[in-house]
Gaussian input, Z-matrix of N, CA and C with variables (Angstrom, degrees):
# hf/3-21g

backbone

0 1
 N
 C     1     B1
 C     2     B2     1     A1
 N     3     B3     2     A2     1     D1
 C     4     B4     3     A3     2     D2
 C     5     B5     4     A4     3     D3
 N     6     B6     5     A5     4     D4
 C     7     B7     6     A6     5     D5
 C     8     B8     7     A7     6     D6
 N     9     B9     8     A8     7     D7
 C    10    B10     9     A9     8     D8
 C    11    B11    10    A10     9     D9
 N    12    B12    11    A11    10    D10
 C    13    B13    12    A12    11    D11
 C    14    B14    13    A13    12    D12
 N    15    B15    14    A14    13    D13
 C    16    B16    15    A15    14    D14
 C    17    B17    16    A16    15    D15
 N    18    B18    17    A17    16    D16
 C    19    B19    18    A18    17    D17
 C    20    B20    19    A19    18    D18
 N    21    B21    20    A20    19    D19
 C    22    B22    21    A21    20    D20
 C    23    B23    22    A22    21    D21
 N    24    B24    23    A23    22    D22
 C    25    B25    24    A24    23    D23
 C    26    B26    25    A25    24    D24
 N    27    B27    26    A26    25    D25
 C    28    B28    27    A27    26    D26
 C    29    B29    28    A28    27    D27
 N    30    B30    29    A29    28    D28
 C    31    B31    30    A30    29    D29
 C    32    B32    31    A31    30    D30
 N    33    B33    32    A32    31    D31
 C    34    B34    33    A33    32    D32
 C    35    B35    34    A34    33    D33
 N    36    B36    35    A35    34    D34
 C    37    B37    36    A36    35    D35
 C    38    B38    37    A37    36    D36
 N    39    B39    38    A38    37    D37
 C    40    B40    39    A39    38    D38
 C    41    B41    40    A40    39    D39
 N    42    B42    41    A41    40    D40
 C    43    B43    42    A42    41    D41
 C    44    B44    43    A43    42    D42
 N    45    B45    44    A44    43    D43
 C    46    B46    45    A45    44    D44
 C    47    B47    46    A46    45    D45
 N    48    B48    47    A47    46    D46
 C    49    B49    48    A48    47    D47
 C    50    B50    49    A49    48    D48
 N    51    B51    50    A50    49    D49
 C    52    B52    51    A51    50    D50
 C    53    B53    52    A52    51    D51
 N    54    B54    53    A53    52    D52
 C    55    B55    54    A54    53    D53
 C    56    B56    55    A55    54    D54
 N    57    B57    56    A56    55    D55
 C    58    B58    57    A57    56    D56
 C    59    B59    58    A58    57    D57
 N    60    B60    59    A59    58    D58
 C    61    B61    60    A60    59    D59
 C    62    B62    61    A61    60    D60
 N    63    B63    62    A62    61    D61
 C    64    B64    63    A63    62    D62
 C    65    B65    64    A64    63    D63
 N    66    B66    65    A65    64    D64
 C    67    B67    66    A66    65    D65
 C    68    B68    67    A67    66    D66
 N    69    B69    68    A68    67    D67
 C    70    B70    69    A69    68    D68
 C    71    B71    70    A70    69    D69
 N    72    B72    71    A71    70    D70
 C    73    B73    72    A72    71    D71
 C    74    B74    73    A73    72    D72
 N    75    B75    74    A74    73    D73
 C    76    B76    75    A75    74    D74
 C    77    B77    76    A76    75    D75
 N    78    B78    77    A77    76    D76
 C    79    B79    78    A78    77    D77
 C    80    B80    79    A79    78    D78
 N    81    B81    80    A80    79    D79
 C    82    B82    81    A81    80    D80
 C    83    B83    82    A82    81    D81
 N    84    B84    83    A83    82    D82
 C    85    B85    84    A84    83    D83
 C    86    B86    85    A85    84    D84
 N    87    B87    86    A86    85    D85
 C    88    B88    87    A87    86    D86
 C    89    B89    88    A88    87    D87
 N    90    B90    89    A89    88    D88
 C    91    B91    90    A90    89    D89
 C    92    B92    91    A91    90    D90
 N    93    B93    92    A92    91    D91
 C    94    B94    93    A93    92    D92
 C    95    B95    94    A94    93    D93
 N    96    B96    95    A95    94    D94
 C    97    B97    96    A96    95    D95
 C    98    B98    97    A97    96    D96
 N    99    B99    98    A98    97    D97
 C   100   B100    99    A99    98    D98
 C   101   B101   100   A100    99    D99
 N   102   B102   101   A101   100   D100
 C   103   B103   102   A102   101   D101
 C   104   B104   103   A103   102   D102
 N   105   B105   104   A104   103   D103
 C   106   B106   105   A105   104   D104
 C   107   B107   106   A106   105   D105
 N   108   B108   107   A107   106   D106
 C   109   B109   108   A108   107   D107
 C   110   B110   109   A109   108   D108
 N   111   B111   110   A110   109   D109
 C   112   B112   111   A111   110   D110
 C   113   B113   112   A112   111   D111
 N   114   B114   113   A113   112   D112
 C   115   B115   114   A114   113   D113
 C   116   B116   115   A115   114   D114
 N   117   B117   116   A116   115   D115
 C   118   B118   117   A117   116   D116
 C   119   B119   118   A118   117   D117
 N   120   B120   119   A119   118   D118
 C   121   B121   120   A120   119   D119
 C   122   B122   121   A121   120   D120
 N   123   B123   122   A122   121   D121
 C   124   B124   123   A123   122   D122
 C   125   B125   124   A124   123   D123
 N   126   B126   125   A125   124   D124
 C   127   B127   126   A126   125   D125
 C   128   B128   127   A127   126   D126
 N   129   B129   128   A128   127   D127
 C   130   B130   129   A129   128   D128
 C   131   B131   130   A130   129   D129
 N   132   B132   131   A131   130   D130
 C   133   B133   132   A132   131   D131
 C   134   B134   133   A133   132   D132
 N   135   B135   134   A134   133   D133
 C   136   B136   135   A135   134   D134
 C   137   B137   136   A136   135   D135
 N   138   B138   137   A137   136   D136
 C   139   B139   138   A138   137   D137
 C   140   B140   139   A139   138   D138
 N   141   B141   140   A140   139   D139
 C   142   B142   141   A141   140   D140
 C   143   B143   142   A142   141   D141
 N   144   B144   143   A143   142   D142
 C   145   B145   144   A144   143   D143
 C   146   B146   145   A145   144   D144
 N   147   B147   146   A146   145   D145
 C   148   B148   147   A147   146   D146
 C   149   B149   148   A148   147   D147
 N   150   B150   149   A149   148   D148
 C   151   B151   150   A150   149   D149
 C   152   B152   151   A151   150   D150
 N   153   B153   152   A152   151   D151
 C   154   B154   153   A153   152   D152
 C   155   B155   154   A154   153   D153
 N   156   B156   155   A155   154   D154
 C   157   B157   156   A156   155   D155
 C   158   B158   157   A157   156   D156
 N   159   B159   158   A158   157   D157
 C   160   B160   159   A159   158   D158
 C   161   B161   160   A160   159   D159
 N   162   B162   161   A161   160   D160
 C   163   B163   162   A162   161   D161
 C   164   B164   163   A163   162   D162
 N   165   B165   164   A164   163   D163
 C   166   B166   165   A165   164   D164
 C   167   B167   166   A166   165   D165
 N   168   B168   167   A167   166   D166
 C   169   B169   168   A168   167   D167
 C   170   B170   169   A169   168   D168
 N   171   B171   170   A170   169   D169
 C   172   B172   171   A171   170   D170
 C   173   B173   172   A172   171   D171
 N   174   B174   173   A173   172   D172
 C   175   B175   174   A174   173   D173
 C   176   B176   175   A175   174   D174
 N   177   B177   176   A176   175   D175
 C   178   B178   177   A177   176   D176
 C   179   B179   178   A178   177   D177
 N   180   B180   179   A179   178   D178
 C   181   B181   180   A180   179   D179
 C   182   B182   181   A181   180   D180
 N   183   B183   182   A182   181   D181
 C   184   B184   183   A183   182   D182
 C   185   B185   184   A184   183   D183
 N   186   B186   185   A185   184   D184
 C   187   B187   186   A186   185   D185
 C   188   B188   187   A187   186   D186
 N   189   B189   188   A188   187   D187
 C   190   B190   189   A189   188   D188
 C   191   B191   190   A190   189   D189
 N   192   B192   191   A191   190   D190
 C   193   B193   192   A192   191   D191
 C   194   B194   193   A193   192   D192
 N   195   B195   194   A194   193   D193
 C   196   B196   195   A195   194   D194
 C   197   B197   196   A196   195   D195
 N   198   B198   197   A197   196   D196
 C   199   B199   198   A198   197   D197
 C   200   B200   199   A199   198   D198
 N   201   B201   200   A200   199   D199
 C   202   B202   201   A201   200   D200
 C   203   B203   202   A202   201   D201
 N   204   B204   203   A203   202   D202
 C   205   B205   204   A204   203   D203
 C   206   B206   205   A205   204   D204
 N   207   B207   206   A206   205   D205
 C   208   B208   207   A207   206   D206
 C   209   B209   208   A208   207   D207
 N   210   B210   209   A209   208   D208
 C   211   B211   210   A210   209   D209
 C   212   B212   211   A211   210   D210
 N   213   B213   212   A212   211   D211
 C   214   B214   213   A213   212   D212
 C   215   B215   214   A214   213   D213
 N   216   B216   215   A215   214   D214
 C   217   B217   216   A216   215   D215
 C   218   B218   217   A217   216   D216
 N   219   B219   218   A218   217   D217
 C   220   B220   219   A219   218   D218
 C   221   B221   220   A220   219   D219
 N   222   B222   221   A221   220   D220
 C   223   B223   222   A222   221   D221
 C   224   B224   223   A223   222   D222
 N   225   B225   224   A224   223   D223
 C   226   B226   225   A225   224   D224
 C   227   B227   226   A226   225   D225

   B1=1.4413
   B2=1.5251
   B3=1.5482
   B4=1.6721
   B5=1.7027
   B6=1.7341
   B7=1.4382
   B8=1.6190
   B9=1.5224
   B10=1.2640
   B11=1.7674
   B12=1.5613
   B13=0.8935
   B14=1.4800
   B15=1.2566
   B16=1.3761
   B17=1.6682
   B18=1.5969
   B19=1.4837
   B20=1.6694
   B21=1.3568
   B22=1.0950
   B23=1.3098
   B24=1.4377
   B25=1.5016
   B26=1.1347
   B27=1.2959
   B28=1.7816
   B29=1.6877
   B30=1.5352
   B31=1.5657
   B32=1.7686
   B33=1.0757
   B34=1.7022
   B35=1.8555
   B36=1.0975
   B37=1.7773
   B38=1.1804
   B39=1.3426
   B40=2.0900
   B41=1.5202
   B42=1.5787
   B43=1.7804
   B44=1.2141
   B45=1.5781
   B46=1.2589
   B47=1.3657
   B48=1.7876
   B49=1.7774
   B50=1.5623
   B51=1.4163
   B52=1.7240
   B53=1.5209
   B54=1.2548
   B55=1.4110
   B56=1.8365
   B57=1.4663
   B58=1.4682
   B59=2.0172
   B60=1.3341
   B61=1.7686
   B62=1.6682
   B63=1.7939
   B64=1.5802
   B65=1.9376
   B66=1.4261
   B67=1.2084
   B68=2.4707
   B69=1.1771
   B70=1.6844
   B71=1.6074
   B72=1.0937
   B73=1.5260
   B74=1.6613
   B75=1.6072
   B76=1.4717
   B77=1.4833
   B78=0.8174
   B79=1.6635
   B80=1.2489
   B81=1.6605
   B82=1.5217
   B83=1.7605
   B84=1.0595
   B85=1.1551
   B86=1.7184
   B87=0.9937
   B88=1.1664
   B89=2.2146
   B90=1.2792
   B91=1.2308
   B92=1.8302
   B93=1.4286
   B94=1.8580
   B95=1.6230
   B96=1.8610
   B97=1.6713
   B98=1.8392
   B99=1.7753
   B100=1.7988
   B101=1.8886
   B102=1.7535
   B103=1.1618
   B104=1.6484
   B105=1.5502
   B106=1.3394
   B107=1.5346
   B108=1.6219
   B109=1.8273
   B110=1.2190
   B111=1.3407
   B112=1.9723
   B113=0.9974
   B114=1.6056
   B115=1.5486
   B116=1.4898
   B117=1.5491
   B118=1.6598
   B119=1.5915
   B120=1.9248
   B121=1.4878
   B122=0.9512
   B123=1.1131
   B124=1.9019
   B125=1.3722
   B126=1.1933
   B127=1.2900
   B128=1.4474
   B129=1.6505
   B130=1.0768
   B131=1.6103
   B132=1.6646
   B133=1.6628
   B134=1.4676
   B135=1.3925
   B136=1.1749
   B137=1.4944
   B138=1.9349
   B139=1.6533
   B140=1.5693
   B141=0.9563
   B142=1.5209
   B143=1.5826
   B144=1.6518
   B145=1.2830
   B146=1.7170
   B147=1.5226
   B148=1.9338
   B149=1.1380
   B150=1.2036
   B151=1.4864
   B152=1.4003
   B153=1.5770
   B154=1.3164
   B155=1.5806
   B156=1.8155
   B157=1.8141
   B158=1.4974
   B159=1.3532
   B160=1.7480
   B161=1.3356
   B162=1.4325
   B163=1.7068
   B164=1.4992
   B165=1.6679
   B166=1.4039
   B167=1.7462
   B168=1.2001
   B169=1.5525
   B170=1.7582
   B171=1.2095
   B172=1.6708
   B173=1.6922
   B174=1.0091
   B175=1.7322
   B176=1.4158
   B177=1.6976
   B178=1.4197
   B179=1.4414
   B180=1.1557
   B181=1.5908
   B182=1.3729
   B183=1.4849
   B184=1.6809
   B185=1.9609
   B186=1.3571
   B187=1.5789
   B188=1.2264
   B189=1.3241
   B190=1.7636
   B191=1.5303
   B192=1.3849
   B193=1.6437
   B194=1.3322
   B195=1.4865
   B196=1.2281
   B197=1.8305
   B198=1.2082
   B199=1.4559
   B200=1.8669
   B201=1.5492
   B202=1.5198
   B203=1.4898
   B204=1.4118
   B205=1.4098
   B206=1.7938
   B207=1.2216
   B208=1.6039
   B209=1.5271
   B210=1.4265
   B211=1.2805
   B212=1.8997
   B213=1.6812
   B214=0.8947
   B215=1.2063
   B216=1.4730
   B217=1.4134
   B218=1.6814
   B219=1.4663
   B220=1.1150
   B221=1.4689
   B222=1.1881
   B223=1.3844
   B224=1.6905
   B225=1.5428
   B226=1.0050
   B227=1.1317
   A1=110.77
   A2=111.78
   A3=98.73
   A4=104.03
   A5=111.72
   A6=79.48
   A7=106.66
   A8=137.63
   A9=142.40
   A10=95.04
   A11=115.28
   A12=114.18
   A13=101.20
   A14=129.32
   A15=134.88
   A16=125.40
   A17=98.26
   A18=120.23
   A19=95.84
   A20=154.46
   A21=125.05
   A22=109.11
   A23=133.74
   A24=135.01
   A25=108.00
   A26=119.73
   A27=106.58
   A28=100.72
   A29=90.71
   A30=97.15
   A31=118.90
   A32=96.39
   A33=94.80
   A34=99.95
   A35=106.46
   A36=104.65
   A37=130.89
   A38=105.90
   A39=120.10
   A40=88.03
   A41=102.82
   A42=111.30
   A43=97.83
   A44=102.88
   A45=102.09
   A46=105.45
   A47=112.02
   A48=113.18
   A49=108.21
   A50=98.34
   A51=80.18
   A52=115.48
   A53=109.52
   A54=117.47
   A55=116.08
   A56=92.12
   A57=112.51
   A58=111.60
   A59=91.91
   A60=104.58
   A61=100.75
   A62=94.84
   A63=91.88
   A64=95.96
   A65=114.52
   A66=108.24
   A67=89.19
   A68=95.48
   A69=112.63
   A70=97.26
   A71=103.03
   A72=109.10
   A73=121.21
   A74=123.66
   A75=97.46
   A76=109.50
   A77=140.20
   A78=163.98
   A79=111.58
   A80=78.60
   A81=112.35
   A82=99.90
   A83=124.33
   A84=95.87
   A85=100.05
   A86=120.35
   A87=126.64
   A88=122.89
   A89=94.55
   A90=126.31
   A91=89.76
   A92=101.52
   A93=121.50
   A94=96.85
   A95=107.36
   A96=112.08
   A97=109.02
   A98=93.60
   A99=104.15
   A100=110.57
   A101=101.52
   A102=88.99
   A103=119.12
   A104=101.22
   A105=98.11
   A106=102.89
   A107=112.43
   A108=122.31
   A109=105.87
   A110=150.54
   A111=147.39
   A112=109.26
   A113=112.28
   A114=102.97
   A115=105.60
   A116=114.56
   A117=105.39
   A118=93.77
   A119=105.46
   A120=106.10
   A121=114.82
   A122=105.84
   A123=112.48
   A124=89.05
   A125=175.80
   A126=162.30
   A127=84.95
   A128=131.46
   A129=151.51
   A130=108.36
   A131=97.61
   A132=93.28
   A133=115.46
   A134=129.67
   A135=119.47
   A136=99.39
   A137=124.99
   A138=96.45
   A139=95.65
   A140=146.88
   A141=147.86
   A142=107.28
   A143=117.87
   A144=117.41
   A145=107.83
   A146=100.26
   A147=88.79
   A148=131.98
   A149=141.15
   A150=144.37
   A151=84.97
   A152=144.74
   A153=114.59
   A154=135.12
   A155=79.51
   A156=102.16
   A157=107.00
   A158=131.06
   A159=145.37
   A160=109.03
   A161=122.99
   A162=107.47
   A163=92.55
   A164=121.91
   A165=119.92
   A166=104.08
   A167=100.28
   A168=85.23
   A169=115.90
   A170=106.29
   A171=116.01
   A172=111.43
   A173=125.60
   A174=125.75
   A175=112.94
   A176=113.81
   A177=100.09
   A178=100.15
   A179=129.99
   A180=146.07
   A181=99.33
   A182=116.01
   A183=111.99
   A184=94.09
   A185=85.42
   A186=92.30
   A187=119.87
   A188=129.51
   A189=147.33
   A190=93.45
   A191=130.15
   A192=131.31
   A193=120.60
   A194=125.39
   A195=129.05
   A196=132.94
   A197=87.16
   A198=105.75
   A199=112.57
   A200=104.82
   A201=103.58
   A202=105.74
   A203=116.02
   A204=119.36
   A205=123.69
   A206=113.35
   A207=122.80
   A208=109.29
   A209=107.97
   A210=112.18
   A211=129.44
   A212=108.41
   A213=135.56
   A214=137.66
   A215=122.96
   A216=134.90
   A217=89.02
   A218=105.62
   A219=122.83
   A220=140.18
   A221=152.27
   A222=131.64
   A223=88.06
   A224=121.10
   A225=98.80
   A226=170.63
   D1=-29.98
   D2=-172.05
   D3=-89.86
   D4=-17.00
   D5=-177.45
   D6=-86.04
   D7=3.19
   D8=175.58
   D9=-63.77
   D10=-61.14
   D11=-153.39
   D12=-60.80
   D13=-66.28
   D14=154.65
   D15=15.00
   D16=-64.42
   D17=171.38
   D18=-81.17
   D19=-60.25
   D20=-156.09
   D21=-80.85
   D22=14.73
   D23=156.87
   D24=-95.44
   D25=-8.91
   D26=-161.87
   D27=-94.79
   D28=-36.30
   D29=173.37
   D30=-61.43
   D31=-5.89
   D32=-179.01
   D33=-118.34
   D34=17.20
   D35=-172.84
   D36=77.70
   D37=18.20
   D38=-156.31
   D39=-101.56
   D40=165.39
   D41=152.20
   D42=-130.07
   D43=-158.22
   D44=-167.18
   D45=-95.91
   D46=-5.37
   D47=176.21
   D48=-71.49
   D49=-33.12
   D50=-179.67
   D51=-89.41
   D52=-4.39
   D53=166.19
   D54=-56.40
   D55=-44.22
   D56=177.22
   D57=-63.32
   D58=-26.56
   D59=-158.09
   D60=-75.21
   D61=-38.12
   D62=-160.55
   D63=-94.96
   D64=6.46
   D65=-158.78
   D66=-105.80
   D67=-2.81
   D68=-172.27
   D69=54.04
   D70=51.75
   D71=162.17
   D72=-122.07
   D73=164.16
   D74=179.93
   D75=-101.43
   D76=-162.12
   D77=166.97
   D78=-16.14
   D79=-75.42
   D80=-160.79
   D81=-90.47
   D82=3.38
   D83=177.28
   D84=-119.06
   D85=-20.64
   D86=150.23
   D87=-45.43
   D88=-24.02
   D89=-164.96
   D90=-79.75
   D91=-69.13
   D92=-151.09
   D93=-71.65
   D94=-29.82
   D95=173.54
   D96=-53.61
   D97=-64.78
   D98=-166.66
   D99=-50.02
   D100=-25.23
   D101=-170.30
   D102=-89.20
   D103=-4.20
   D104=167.10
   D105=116.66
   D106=-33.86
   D107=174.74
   D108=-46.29
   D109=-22.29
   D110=-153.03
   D111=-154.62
   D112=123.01
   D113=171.70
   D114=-87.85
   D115=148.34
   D116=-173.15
   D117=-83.83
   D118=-179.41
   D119=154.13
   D120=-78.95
   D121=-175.69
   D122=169.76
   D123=-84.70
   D124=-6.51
   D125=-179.38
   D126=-74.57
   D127=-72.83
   D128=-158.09
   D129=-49.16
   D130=-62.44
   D131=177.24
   D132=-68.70
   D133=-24.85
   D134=-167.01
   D135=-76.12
   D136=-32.79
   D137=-177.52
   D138=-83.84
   D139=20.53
   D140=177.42
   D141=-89.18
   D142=-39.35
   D143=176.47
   D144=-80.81
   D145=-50.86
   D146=161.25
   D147=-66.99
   D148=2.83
   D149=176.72
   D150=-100.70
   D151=-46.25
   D152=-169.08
   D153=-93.90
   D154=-10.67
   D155=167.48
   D156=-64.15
   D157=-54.73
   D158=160.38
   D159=-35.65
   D160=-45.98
   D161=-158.48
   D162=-86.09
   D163=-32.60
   D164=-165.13
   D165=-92.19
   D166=-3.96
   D167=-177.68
   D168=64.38
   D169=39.95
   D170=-168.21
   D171=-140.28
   D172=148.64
   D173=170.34
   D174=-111.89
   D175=40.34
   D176=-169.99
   D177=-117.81
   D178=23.06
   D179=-155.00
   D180=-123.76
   D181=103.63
   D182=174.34
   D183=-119.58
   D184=171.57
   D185=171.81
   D186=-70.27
   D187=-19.76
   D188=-164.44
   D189=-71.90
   D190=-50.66
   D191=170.50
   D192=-61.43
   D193=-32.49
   D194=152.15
   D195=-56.93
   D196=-28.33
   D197=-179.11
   D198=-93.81
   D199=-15.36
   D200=178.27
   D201=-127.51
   D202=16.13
   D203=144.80
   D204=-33.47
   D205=-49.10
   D206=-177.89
   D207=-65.88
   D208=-48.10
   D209=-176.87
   D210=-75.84
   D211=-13.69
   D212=133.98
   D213=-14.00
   D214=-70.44
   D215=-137.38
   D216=-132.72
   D217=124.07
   D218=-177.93
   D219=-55.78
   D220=99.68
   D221=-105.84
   D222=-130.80
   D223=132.24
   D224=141.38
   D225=139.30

């Protein structure tokens, strides 16, 4: 999911800081989420799925992928 997301910002000129900017999150914590270290809240993932549905111009971004990012990525 993060390297999709990655590419569907890049294709619109985004990174993942302004991903972070429009989502009122910082860097790094946006950073410690993608890598799988933090589970967000749902407050967190839900503006994380609307900040990335907005920058990409897409509706395929829910909070449920933000939230199973950790469980994802192979730990270990």
């Amino acid at each position: 999911m993060k390297d999709r997301l990655i590419q569907d910002l890049k294709a619109d000129r985004y990174t993942l800081g302004h991903l972070a900017e429009e989502a009122n999150i910082s860097r790094s914590y946006l950073s410690t989420i993608l890598n799988g270290k933090l589970l967000p809240s749902i407050h967190v993932a839900t503006s994380l799925a609307m900040a990335a549905n907005r920058l990409t111009n897409k509706t395929t971004y829910t909070p449920d992928q933000f939230l199973r990012i950790a469980k994802e990525l192979p730990h270990a």
